[in-house]
DSSP file (Angstrom, degrees, kcal/mol; ACC not computed):
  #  RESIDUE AA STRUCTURE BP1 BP2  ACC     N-H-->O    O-->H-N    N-H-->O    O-->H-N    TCO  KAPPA ALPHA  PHI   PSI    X-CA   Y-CA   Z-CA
    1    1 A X    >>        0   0    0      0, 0.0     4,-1.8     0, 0.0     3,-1.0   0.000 360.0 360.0 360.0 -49.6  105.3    8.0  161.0
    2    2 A X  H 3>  +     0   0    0      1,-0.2     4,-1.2     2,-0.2     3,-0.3   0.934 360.0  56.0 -64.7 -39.7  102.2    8.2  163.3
    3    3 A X  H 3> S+     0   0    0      1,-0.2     4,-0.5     2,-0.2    -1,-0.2   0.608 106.4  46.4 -56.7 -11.1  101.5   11.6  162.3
    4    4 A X  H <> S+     0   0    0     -3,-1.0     4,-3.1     2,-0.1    -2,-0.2   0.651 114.3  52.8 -87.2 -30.8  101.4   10.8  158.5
    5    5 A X  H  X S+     0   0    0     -4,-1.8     4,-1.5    -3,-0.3    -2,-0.2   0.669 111.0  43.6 -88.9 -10.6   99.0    7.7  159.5
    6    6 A X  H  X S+     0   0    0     -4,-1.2     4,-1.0    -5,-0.2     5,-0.2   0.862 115.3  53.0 -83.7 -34.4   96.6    9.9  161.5
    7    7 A X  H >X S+     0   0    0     -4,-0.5     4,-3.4     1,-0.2     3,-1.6   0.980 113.1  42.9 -39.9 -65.2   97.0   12.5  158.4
    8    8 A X  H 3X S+     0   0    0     -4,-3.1     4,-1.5     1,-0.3    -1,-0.2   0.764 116.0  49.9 -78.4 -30.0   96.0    9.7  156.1
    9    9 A X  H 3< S+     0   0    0     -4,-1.5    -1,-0.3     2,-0.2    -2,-0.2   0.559 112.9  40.9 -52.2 -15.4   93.3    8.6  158.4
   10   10 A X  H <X S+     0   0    0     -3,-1.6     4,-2.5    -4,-1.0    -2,-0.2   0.797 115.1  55.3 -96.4 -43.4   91.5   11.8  159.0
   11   11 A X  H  X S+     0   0    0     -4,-3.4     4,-1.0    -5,-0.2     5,-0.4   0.981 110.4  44.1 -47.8 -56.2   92.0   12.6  155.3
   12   12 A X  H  X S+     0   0    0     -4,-1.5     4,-1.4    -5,-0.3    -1,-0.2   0.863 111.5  55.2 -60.1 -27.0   90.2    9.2  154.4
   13   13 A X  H  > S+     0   0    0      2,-0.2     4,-3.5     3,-0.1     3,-0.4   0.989 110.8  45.2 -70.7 -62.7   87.5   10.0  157.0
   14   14 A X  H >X S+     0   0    0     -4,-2.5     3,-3.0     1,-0.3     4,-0.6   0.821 111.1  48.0 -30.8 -91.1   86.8   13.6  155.3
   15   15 A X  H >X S+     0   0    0     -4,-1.0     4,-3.8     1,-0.3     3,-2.2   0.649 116.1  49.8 -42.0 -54.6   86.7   12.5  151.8
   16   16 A X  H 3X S+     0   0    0     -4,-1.4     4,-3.2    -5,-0.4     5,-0.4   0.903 111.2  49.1 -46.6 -53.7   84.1    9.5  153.4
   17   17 A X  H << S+     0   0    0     -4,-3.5    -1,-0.4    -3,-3.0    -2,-0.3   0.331 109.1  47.8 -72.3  -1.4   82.0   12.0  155.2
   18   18 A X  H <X S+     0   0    0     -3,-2.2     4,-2.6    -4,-0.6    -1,-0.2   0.670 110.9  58.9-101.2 -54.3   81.6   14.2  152.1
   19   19 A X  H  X S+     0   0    0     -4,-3.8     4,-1.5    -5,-0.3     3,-0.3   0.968 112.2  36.6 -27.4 -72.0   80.7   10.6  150.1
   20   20 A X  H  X S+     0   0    0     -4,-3.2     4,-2.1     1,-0.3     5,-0.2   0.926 115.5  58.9 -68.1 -35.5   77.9    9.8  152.1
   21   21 A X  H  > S+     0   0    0     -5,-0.4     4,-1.7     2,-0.2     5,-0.3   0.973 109.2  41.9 -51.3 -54.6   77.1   13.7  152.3
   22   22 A X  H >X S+     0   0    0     -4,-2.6     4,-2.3    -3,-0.3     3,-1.1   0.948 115.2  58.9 -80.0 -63.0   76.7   14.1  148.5
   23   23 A X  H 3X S+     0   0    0     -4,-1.5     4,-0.6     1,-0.3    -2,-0.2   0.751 108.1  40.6  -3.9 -88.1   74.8   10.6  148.7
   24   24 A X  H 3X S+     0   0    0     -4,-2.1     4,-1.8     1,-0.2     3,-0.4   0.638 109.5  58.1 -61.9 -10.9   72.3   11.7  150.9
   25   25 A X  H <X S+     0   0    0     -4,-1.7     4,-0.8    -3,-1.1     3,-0.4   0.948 110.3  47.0 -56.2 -63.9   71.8   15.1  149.4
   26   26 A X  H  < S+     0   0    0     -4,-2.3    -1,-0.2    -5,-0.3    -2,-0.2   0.709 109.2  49.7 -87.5   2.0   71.0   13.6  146.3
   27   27 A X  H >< S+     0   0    0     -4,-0.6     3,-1.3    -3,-0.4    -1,-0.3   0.753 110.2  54.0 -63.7 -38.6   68.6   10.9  147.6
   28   28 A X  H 3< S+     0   0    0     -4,-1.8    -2,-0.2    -3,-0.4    -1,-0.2   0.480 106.0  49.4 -88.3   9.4   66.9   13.5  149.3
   29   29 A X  T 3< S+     0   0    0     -4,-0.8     2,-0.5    -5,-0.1    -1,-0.2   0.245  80.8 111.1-129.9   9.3   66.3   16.0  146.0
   30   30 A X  S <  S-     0   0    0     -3,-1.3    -3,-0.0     1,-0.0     2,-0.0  -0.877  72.3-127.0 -85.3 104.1   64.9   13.0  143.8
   31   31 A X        -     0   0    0     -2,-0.5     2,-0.6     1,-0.1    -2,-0.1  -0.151  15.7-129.5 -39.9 122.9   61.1   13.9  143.3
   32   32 A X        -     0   0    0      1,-0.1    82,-0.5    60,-0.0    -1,-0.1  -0.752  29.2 -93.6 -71.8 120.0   59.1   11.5  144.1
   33   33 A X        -     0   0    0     -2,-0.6    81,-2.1    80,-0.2    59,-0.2   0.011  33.1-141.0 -42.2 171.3   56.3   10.4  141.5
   34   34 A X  B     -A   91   0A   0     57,-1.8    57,-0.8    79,-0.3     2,-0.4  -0.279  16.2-115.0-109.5-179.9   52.8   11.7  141.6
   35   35 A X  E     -b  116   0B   0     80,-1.4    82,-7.4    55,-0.2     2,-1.0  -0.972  23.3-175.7-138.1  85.1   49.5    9.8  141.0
   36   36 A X  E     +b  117   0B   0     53,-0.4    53,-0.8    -2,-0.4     2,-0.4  -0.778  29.0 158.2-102.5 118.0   47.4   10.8  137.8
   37   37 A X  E     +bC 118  88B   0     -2,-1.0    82,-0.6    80,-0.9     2,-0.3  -0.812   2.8 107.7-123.4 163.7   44.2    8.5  138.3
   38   38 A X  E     -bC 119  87B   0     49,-1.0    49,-2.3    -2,-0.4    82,-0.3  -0.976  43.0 -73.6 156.8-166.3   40.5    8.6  137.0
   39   39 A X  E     -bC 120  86B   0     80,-0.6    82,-1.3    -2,-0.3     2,-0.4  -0.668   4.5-145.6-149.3 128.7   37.8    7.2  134.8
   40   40 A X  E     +bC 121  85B   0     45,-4.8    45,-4.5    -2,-0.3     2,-0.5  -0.993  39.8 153.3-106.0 130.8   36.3    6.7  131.6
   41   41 A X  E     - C   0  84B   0     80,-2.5    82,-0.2    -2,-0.4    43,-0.2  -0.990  27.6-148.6-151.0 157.2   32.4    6.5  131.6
   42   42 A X        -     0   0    0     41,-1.4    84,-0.1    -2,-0.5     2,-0.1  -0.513  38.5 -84.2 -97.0 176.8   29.1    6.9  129.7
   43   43 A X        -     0   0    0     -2,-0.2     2,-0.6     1,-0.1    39,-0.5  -0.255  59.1 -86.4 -51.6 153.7   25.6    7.8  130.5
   44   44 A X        -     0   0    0     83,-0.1    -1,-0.1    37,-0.1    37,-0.0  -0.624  48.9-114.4 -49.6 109.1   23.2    5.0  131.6
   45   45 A X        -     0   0    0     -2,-0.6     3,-0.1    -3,-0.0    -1,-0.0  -0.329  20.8-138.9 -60.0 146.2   21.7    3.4  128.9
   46   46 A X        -     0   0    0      1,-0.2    83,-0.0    83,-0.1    81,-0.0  -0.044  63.5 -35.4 -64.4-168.4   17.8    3.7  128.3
   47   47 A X        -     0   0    0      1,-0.1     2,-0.7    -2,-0.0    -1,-0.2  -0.167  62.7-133.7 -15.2 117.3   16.0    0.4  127.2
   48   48 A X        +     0   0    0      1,-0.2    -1,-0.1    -3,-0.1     5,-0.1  -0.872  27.1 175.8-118.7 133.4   17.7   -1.6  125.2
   49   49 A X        +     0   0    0     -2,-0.7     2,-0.3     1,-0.0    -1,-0.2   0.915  54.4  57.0 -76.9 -47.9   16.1   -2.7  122.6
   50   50 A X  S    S-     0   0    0     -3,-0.2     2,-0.3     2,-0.1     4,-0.2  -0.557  81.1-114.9 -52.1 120.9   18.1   -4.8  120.3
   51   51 A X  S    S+     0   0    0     -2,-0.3     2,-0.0     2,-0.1     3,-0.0  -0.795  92.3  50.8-113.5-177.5   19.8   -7.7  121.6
   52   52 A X  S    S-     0   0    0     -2,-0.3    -2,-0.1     1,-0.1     3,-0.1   0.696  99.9-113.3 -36.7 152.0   22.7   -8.7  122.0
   53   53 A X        -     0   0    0      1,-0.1    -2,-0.1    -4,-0.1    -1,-0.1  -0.412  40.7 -93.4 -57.2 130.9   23.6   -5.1  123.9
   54   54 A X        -     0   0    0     -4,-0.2    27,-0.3    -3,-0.0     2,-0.1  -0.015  41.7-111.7 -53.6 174.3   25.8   -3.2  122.0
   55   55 A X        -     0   0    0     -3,-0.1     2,-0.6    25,-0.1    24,-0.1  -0.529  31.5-110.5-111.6 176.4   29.8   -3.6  123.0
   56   56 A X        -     0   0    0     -2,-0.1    21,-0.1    22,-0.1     3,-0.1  -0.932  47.2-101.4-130.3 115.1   31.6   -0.6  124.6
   57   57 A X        -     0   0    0     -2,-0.6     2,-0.1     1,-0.1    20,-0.1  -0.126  43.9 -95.7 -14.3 129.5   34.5    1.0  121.6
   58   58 A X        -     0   0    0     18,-0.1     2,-0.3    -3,-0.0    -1,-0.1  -0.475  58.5-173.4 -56.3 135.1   37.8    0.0  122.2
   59   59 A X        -     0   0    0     16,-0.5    16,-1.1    -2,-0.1     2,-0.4  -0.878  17.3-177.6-121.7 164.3   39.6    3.0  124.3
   60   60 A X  E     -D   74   0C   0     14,-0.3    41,-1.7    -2,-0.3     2,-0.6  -0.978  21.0-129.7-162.8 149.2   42.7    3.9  125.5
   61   61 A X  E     -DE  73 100C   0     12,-2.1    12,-0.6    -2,-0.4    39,-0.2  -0.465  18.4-166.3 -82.8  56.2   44.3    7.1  127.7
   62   62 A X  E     -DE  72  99C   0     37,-0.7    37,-2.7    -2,-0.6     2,-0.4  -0.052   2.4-163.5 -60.2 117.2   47.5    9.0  126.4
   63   63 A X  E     - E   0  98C   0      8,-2.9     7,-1.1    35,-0.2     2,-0.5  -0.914  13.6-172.4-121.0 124.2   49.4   11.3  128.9
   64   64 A X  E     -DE  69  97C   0     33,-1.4    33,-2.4    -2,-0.4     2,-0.6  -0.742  11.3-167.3-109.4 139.0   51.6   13.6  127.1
   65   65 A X  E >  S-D   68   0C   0      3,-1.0     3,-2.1    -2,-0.5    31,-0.1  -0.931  75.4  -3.6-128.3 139.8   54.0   15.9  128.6
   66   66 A X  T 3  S-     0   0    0     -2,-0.6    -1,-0.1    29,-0.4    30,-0.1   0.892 131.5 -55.5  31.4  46.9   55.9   18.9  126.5
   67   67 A X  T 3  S+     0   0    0      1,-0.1     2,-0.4    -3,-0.1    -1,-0.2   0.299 119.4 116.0  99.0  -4.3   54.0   17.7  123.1
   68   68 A X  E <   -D   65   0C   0     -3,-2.1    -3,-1.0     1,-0.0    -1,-0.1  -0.856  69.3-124.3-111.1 100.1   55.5   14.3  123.7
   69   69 A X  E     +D   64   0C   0     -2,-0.4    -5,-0.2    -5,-0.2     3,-0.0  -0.062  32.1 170.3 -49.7 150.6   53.4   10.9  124.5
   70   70 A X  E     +     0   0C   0     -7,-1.1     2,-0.2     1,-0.1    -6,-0.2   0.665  54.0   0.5-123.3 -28.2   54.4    9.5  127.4
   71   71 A X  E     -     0   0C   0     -8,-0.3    -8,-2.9     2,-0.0     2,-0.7  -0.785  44.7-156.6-135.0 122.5   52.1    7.0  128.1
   72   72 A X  E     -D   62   0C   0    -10,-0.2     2,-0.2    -2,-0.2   -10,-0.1  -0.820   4.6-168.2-132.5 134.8   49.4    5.5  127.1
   73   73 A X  E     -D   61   0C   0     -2,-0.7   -12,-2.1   -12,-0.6     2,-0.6  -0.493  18.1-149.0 -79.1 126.3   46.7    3.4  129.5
   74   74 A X  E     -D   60   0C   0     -2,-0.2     2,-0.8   -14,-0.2   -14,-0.3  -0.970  27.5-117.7-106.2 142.3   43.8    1.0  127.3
   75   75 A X        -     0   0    0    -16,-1.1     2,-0.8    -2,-0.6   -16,-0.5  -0.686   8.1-143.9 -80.0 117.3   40.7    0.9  129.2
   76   76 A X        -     0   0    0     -2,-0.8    10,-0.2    10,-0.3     8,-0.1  -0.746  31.7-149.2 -57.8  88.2   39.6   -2.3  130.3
   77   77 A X        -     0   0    0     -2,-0.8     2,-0.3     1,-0.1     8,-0.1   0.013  25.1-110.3 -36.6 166.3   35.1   -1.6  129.8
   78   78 A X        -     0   0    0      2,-0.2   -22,-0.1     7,-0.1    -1,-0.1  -0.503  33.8-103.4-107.3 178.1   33.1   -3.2  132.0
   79   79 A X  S    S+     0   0    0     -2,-0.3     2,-0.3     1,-0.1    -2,-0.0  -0.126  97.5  35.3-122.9  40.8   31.1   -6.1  130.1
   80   80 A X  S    S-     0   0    0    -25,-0.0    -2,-0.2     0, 0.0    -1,-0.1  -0.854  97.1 -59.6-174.7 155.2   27.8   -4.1  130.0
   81   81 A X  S    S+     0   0    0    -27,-0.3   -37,-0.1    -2,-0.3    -2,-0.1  -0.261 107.1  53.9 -62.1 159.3   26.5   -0.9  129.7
   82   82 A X  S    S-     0   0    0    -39,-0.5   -40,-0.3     1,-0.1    -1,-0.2   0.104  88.9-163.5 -16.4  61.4   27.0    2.1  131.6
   83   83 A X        +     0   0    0    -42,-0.2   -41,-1.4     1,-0.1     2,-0.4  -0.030  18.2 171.1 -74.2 146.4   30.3    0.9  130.7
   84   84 A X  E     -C   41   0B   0    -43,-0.2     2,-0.3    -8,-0.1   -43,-0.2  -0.900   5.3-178.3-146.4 154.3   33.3    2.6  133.0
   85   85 A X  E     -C   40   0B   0    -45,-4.5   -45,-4.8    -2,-0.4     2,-0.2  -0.955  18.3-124.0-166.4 162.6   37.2    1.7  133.2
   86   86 A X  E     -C   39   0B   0    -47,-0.3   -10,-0.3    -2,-0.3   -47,-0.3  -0.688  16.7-172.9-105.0 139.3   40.0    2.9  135.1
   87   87 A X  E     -C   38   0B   0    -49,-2.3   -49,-1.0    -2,-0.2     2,-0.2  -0.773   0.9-174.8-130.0-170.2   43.3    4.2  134.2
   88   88 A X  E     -C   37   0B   0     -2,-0.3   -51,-0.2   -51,-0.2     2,-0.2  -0.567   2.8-171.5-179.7 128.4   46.5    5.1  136.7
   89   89 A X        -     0   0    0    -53,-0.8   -53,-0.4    -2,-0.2     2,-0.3  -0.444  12.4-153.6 -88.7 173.2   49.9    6.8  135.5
   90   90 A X        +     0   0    0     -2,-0.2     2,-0.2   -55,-0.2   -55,-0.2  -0.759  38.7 164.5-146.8 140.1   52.9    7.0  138.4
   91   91 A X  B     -A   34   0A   0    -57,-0.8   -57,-1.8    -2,-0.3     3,-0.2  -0.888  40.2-101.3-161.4 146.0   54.8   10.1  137.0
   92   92 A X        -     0   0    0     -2,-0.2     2,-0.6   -59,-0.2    19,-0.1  -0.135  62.8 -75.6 -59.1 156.3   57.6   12.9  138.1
   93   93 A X  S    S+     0   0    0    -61,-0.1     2,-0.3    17,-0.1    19,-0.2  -0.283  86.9 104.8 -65.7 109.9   56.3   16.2  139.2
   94   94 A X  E    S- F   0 111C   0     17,-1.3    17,-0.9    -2,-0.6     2,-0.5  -0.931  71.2 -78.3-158.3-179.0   55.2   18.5  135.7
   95   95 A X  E     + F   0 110C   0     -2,-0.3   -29,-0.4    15,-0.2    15,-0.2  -0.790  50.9 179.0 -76.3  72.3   52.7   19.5  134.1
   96   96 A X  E     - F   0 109C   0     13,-1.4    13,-1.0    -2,-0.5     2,-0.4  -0.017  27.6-128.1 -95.4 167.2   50.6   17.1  131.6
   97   97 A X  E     -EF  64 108C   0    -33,-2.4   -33,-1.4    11,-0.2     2,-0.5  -0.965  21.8-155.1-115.7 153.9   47.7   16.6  129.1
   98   98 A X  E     -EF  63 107C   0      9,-2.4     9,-2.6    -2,-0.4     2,-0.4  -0.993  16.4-169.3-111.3 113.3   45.4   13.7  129.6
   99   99 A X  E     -EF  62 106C   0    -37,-2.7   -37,-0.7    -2,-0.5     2,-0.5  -0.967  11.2-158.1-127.8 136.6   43.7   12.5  126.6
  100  100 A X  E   > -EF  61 105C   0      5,-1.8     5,-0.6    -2,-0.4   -39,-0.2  -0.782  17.7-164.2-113.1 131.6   41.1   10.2  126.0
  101  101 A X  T   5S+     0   0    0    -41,-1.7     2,-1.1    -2,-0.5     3,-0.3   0.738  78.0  86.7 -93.6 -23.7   40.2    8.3  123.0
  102  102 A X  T   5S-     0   0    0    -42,-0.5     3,-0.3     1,-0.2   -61,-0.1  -0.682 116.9  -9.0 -74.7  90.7   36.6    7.6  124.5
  103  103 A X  T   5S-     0   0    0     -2,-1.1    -1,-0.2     1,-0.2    -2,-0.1   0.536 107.2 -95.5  84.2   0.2   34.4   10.8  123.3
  104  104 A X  T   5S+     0   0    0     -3,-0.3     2,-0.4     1,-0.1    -1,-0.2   0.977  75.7 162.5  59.8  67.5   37.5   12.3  122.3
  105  105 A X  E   < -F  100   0C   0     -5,-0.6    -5,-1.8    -3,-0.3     2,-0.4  -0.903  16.8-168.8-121.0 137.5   37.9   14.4  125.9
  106  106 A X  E     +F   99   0C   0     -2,-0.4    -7,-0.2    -7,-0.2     2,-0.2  -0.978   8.2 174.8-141.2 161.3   41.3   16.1  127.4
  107  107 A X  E     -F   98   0C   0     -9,-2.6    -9,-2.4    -2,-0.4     2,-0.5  -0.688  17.7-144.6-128.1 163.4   42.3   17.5  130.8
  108  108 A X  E     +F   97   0C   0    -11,-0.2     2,-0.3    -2,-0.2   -11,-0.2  -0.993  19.6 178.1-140.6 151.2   45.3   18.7  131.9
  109  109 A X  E     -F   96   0C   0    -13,-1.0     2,-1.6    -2,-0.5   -13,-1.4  -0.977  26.7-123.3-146.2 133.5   46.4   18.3  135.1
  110  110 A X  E     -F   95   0C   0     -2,-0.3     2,-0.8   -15,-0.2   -15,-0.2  -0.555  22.5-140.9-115.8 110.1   49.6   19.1  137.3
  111  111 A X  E     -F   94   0C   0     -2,-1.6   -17,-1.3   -17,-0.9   -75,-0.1  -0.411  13.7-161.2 -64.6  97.9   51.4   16.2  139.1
  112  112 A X        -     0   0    0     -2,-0.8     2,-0.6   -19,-0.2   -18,-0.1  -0.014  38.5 -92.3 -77.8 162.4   52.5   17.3  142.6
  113  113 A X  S    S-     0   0    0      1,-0.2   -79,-0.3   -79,-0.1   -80,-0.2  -0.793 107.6   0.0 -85.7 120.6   55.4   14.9  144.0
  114  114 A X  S    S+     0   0    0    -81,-2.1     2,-0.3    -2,-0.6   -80,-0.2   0.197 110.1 113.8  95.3   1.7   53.8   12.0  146.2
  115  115 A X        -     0   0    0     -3,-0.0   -80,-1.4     2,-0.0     2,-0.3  -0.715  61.5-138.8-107.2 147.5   50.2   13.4  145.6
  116  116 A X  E     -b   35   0B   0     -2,-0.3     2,-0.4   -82,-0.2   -80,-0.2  -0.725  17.7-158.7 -98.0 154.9   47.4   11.5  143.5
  117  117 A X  E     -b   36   0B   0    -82,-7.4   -80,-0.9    -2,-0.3    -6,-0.1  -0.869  11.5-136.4-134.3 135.9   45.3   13.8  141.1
  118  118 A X  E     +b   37   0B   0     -2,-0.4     2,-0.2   -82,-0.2   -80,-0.2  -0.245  25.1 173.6 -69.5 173.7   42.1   12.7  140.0
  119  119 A X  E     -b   38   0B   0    -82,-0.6   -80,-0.6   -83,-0.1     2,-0.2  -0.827  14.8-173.7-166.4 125.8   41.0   13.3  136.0
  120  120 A X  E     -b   39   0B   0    -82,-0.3     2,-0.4    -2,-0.2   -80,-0.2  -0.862  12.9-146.4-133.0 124.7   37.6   11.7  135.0
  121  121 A X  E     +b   40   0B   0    -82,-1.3   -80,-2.5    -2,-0.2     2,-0.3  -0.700  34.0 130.0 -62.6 120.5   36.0   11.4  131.6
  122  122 A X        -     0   0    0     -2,-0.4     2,-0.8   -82,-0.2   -80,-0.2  -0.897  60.9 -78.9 175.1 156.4   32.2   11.5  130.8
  123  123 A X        -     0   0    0     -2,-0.3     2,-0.1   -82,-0.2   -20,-0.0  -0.847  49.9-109.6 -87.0 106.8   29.9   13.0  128.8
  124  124 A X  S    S+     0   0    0     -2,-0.8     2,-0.4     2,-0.1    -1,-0.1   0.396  95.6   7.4 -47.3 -46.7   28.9   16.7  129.9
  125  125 A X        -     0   0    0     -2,-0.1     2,-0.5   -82,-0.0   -82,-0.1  -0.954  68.5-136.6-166.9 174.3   25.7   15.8  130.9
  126  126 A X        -     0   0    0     -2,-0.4     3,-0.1     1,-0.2    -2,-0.1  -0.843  29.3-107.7-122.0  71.7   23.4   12.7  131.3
  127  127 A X        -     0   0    0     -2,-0.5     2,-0.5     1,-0.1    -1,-0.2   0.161  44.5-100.3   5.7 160.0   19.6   12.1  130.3
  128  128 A X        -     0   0    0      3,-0.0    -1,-0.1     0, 0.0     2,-0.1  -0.889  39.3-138.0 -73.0 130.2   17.4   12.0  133.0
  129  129 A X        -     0   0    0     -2,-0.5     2,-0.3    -3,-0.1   -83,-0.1  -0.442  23.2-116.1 -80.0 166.3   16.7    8.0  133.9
  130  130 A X        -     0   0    0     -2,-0.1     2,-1.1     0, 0.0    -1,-0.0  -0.985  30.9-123.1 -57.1  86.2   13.0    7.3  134.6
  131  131 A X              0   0    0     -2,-0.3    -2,-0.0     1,-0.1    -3,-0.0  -0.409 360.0 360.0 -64.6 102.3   12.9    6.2  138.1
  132  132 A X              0   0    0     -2,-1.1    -1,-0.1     0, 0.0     0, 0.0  -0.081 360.0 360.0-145.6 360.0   11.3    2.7  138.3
Protein backbone atom coordinates (compact mmCIF):
# COMPACT_ATOMS: atom_id res chain seq x y z
CA UNK A 1 0.00 0.00 0.00
CA UNK A 2 2.76 2.60 0.46
CA UNK A 3 4.30 1.79 -2.63
CA UNK A 4 1.11 2.40 -4.78
CA UNK A 5 0.66 5.83 -2.71
CA UNK A 6 4.27 6.97 -3.49
CA UNK A 7 3.42 5.67 -7.23
CA UNK A 8 0.34 7.81 -7.24
CA UNK A 9 2.16 10.65 -5.70
CA UNK A 10 5.17 10.84 -7.93
CA UNK A 11 2.75 10.20 -10.83
CA UNK A 12 0.54 13.35 -9.71
CA UNK A 13 3.80 15.31 -9.23
CA UNK A 14 4.95 14.50 -13.08
CA UNK A 15 1.76 15.22 -14.74
CA UNK A 16 1.91 18.78 -12.38
CA UNK A 17 5.39 19.53 -13.44
CA UNK A 18 4.60 19.04 -17.08
CA UNK A 19 1.28 21.50 -16.37
CA UNK A 20 3.15 24.28 -15.26
CA UNK A 21 5.89 23.35 -17.95
CA UNK A 22 3.47 23.65 -20.89
CA UNK A 23 2.15 26.88 -19.01
CA UNK A 24 5.11 28.59 -18.97
CA UNK A 25 6.25 27.69 -22.46
CA UNK A 26 3.35 29.11 -23.71
CA UNK A 27 3.38 32.35 -21.78
CA UNK A 28 6.72 32.75 -22.79
CA UNK A 29 5.99 32.35 -26.90
CA UNK A 30 3.06 34.93 -26.83
CA UNK A 31 4.39 38.10 -28.84
CA UNK A 32 4.16 40.82 -27.31
CA UNK A 33 2.45 43.97 -29.11
CA UNK A 34 4.41 46.50 -30.97
CA UNK A 35 3.84 50.34 -31.04
CA UNK A 36 2.80 51.94 -34.47
CA UNK A 37 2.76 55.79 -33.52
CA UNK A 38 3.03 59.12 -35.51
CA UNK A 39 1.35 62.29 -36.88
CA UNK A 40 -0.74 64.00 -39.12
CA UNK A 41 0.28 67.56 -40.14
CA UNK A 42 0.20 70.39 -42.70
CA UNK A 43 2.42 73.16 -43.79
CA UNK A 44 2.34 76.49 -41.78
CA UNK A 45 -0.24 78.63 -42.99
CA UNK A 46 0.76 82.10 -44.75
CA UNK A 47 -1.48 85.11 -43.79
CA UNK A 48 -4.61 84.49 -43.31
CA UNK A 49 -6.72 86.59 -44.77
CA UNK A 50 -10.36 85.68 -44.39
CA UNK A 51 -11.70 85.31 -41.02
CA UNK A 52 -12.86 83.08 -39.27
CA UNK A 53 -9.59 80.73 -40.14
CA UNK A 54 -10.49 77.96 -42.04
CA UNK A 55 -11.32 74.48 -39.94
CA UNK A 56 -8.82 71.52 -40.34
CA UNK A 57 -10.95 68.40 -42.62
CA UNK A 58 -12.16 65.79 -40.57
CA UNK A 59 -9.37 62.80 -40.67
CA UNK A 60 -8.89 59.54 -39.60
CA UNK A 61 -5.88 56.67 -39.71
CA UNK A 62 -6.63 52.98 -40.99
CA UNK A 63 -4.00 50.25 -40.29
CA UNK A 64 -4.63 47.33 -42.45
CA UNK A 65 -2.90 44.14 -42.21
CA UNK A 66 -3.16 41.20 -45.17
CA UNK A 67 -5.88 43.60 -47.23
CA UNK A 68 -7.96 43.65 -44.10
CA UNK A 69 -8.77 46.98 -41.89
CA UNK A 70 -7.78 46.47 -38.68
CA UNK A 71 -8.06 49.66 -37.14
CA UNK A 72 -8.89 52.75 -37.63
CA UNK A 73 -7.53 56.00 -35.36
CA UNK A 74 -9.69 59.70 -36.08
CA UNK A 75 -7.42 62.51 -35.60
CA UNK A 76 -8.16 64.85 -33.01
CA UNK A 77 -6.71 68.62 -35.19
CA UNK A 78 -5.49 71.03 -33.16
CA UNK A 79 -7.98 74.18 -33.09
CA UNK A 80 -5.80 76.32 -35.40
CA UNK A 81 -3.66 76.10 -38.18
CA UNK A 82 -0.64 74.35 -38.71
CA UNK A 83 -3.11 71.87 -37.58
CA UNK A 84 -1.25 68.37 -36.33
CA UNK A 85 -2.94 65.24 -34.47
CA UNK A 86 -1.73 62.08 -33.14
CA UNK A 87 -2.54 58.58 -33.65
CA UNK A 88 -1.19 55.23 -31.66
CA UNK A 89 -2.07 51.50 -32.67
CA UNK A 90 -0.86 48.54 -29.92
CA UNK A 91 -0.53 45.59 -32.47
CA UNK A 92 1.13 41.84 -32.72
CA UNK A 93 4.32 41.51 -34.57
CA UNK A 94 3.50 41.73 -38.81
CA UNK A 95 3.69 43.60 -41.35
CA UNK A 96 1.05 46.59 -42.04
CA UNK A 97 -0.19 49.58 -44.24
CA UNK A 98 -0.78 52.78 -42.58
CA UNK A 99 -3.22 55.00 -44.30
CA UNK A 100 -4.19 58.35 -43.93
CA UNK A 101 -7.29 60.02 -44.98
CA UNK A 102 -5.53 63.56 -44.52
CA UNK A 103 -3.69 64.22 -48.11
CA UNK A 104 -4.53 60.81 -48.97
CA UNK A 105 -0.77 59.50 -47.73
CA UNK A 106 0.32 55.56 -46.84
CA UNK A 107 3.29 54.01 -45.25
CA UNK A 108 3.93 50.69 -44.37
CA UNK A 109 5.68 49.75 -41.62
CA UNK A 110 6.81 46.45 -39.80
CA UNK A 111 5.79 46.00 -36.12
CA UNK A 112 8.68 44.38 -34.13
CA UNK A 113 7.38 42.78 -30.71
CA UNK A 114 7.64 45.33 -27.67
CA UNK A 115 9.15 48.09 -30.11
CA UNK A 116 7.38 51.45 -31.08
CA UNK A 117 7.72 52.42 -34.83
CA UNK A 118 7.25 55.87 -35.80
CA UNK A 119 4.97 56.70 -39.22
CA UNK A 120 4.34 60.52 -39.77
CA UNK A 121 2.16 62.21 -42.35
CA UNK A 122 2.84 65.64 -44.05
CA UNK A 123 2.98 67.15 -47.20
CA UNK A 124 6.33 66.43 -49.18
CA UNK A 125 7.52 69.76 -48.85
CA UNK A 126 6.70 73.11 -47.07
CA UNK A 127 6.77 76.81 -48.45
CA UNK A 128 9.41 78.72 -47.23
CA UNK A 129 7.83 81.09 -44.19
CA UNK A 130 9.12 84.68 -44.26
CA UNK A 131 10.96 85.08 -41.19
CA UNK A 132 9.52 88.05 -39.12
Amino acid sequence: MKKMTLTVIGAALAVGGVTSGLAVASSASTPVNGVVTGRVYECPPGPIVASPAPKAIPAFVTLRHDGSNIEVAPISFTASPPWRGAFTFHEPPGRYEVISSYLHQTAWVRVRSGVTSVVHFGPFACPMQSAS
